[in-house]
C-alpha positions in Angstrom: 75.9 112.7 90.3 77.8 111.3 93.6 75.7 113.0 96.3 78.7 113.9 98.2 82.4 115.2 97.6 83.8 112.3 99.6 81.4 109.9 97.3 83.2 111.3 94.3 86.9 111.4 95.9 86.1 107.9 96.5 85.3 107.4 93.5 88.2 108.6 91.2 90.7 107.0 93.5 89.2 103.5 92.7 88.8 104.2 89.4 92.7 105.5 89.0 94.0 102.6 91.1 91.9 100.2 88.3 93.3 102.2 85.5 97.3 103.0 86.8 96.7 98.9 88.0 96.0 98.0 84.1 98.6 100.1 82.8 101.5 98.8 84.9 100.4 95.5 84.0 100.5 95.8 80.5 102.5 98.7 79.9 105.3 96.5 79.0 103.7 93.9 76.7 105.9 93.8 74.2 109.2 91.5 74.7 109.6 92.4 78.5 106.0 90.3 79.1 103.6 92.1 81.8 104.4 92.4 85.6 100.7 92.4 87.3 100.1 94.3 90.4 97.9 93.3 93.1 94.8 95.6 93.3 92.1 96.1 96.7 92.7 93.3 99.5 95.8 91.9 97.6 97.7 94.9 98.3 100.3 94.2 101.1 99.2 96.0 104.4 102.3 98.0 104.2 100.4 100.8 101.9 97.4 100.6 104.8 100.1 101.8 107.4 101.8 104.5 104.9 98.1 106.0 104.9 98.1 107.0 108.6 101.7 108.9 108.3 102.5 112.0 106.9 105.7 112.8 104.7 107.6 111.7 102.0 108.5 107.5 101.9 110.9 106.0 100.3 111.0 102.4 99.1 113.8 100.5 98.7 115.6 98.2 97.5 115.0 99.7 93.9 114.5 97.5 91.5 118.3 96.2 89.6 118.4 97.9 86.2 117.9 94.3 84.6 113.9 94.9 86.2 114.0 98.3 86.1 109.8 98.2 84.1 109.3 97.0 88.0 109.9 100.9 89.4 106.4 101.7 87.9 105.1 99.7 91.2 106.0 101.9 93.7 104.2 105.2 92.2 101.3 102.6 91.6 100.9 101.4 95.6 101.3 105.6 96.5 98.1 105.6 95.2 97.0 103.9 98.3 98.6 106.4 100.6 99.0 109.6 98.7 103.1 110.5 100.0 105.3 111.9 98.0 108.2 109.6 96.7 111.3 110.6 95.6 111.4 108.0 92.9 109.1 107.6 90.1 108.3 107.5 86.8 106.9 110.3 84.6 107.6 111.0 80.9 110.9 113.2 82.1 113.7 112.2 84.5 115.3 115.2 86.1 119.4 114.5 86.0 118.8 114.3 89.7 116.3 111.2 89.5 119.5 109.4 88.4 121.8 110.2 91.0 119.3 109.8 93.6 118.8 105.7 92.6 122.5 105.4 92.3 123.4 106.9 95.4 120.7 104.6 96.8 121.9 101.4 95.2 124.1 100.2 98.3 121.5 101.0 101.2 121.7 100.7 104.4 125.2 102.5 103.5 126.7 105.8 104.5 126.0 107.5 101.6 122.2 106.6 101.5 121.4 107.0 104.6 123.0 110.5 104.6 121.3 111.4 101.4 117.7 110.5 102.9 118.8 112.4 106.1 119.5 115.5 104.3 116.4 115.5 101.8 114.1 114.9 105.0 112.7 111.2 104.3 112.1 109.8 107.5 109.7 106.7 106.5 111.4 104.1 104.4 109.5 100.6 103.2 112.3 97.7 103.0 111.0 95.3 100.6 113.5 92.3 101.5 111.5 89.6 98.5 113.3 92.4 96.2 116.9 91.1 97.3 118.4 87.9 96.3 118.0 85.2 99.3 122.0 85.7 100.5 122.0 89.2 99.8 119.1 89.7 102.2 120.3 88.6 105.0 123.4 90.3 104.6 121.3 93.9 104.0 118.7 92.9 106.4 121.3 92.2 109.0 123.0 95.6 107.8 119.9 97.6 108.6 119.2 95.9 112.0 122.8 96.5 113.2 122.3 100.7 111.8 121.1 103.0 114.8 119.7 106.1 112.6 117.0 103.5 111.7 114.5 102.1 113.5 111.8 99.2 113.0 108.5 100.9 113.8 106.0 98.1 111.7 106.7 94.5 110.2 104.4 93.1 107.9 103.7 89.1 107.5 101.4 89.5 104.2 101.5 86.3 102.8 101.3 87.4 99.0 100.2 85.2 96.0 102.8 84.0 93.7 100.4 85.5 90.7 102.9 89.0 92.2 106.4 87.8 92.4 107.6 90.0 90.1 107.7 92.8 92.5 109.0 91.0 95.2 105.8 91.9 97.7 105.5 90.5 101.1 107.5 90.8 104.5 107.4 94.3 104.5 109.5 96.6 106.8 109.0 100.1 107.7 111.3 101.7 109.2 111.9 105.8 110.7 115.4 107.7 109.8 
C-alpha cells in the first residue's frame, strides 16, 4: 500500500524508467552489443527542462540508419517528461513513421522545418554529440543563421563516456 496516489505515481515511473532503462540496454545484445542509457542524476538536464513545457518535442538529429537500435533513447528520456514525440519505437511503424524521419534527415532544411511547422511541434532538442565533428558545425551554424528557430535553453551537461553511444551532452532546445 503507497498511502497516497502521488506515492504510487511516483512509484511506477521509477520503476518503468529502471525497467524501459534495462531494456534499451540490452535489448540489442546479440551482434549489435548493448547501448546503456544513463538513468536518475546521469540524465542530461535537457529532459528536466522538457518537464516544465507542454506539447509535443521533437529530437533531432535522428540517429543514421547504421545506429538506428540508438532511436529506442529518445522514447526512453520521454519518460522523464511525459511529451508526445513524433518518433518512436513500438512493435508497428505506421508508413508515415518513415517519411517523417526521412523528411527530417536534412534539418535545419526547408523541408523539415516546414513539416514540424505544419504538424504543430514547436520544442525541438538538438543533440549536436549526435553529428560528426565537421558536420556539426556546419548544422549548428545552419540552425543559428534559421529565424523560425530560436535558442530558448543550452545545456553544458558534462556526460560520462560510459553514454557515448547516444551522443548525450551539449544540449539545445530550441522553439519553432
Amino acid at each position: 500500500n503507497y498511502g497516497s496516489s502521488s506515492e504510487a505515481r511516483r512509484s511506477i515511473r521509477i520503476g518503468s524508467r529502471c525497467w524501459l532503462a534495462s531494456f534499451v540496454s540490452i535489448a540489442d545484445r546479440g551482434r549489435h552489443g548493448t547501448a546503456p542509457v544513463p538513468v536518475g542524476d546521469d540524465v542530461p538536464s535537457v529532459y528536466a527542462a522538457l518537464r516544465a513545457g507542454a506539447g509535443p518535442v521533437i529530437e533531432l538529429p535522428l540517429y543514421p540508419d547504421p545506429a538506428r537500435k540508438l532511436w529506442a533513447a529518445y522514447p526512453y528520456f520521454s519518460t522523464y517528461h511525459w511529451r508526445p514525440l513524433p518518433i518512436g519505437r513500438t512493435s508497428f511503424y505506421p508508413p508515415a513513421h518513415d517519411l517523417l524521419a526521412w523528411s527530417l534527415r536534412d534539418f535545419p532544411d526547408e523541408r523539415s522545418l516546414t513539416l514540424l511547422d505544419r504538424l504543430g511541434i514547436r520544442t525541438i532538442v538538438v543533440h549536436p554529440r549526435v553529428w560528426t565533428a565537421d558536420e556539426r558545425r556546419v548544422r549548428m551554424a545552419a540552425i543559428e543563421a534559421e529565424p523560425r528557430l530560436s535558442l530558448t535553453q543550452a545545456f553544458d551537461d558534462t556526460v560520462s563516456a560510459r553514454f557515448a553511444a547516444p551522443g548525450l551532452g551539449d544540449e539545445r532546445l530550441y522553439r519553432l
